[in-house]
C-alpha positions as CSV (number, residue, x, y, z in Angstrom):
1,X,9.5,10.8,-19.7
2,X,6.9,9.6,-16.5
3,X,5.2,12.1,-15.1
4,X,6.3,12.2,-11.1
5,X,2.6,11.6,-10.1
6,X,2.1,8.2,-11.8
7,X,5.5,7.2,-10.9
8,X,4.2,7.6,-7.2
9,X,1.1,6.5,-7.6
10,X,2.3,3.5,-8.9
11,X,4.8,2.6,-5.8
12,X,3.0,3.5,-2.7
13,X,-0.6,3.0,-1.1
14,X,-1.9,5.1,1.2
15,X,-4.7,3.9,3.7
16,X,-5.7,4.8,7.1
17,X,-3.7,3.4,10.6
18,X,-6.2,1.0,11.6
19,X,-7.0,-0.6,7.7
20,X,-3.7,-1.6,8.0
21,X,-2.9,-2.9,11.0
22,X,-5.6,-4.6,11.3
23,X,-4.4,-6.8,8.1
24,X,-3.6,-10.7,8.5
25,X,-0.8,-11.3,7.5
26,X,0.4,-8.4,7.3
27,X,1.4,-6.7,4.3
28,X,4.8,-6.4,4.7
29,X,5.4,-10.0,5.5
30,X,3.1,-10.9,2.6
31,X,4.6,-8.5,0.0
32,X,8.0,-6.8,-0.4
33,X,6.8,-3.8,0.7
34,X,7.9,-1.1,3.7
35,X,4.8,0.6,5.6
36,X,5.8,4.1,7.4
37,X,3.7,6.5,9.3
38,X,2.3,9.0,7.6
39,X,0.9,11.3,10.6
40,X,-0.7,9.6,13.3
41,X,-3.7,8.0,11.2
42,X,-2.3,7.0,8.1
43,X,0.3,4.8,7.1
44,X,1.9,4.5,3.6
45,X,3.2,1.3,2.2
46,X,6.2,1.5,-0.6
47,X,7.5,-0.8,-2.9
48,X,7.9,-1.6,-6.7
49,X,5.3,-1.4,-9.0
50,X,4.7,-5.0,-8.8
51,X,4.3,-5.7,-5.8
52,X,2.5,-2.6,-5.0
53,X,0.0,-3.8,-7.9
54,X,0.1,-7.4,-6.1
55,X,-0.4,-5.5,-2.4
56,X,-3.7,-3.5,-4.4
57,X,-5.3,-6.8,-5.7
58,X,-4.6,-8.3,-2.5
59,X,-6.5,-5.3,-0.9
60,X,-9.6,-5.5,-3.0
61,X,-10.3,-9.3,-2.6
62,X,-10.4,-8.4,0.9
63,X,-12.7,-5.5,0.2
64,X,-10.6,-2.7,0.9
65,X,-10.8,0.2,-1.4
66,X,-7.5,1.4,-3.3
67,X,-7.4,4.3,-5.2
C-alpha cells in the first residue's frame, strides 16, 4: 500500500502567493488543477498525478523550482 506522503506529494504543489499569481496563464486555466490558500503567502495547487506532473514540468521550463 502507498505511503500517505507520496500519495500527497504526488497531487499537490506548494509555492509561495506571489510565484503563482504572477503565472501567465494561469495554472488552473492551463491544467486541471484547483489552487487554494494556504495562509496568507502560500498557495497550494491540487489535482491528479498527471497533471500535477504536467503543472511541475510546466514550472521548471519557466524556471521555477518544484520540489
Amino acid at each position: 500500500m502507498p505511503d500517505a506522503t507520496q500519495l500527497r506529494d504526488s497531487t499537490q504543489i506548494v509555492l509561495h502567493r506571489e510565484t503563482v499569481e504572477g503565472l501567465e496563464p494561469p495554472l488552473d486555466e492551463a491544467f486541471t488543477v484547483s489552487i487554494v490558500a494556504e495562509g496568507e503567502d502560500r498557495r497550494r495547487i491540487i489535482g491528479s498525478p498527471v497533471e500535477i506532473k504536467a503543472a511541475s514540468e510546466s514550472l521548471a521550463r519557466r524556471g521555477i523550482c518544484v520540489r
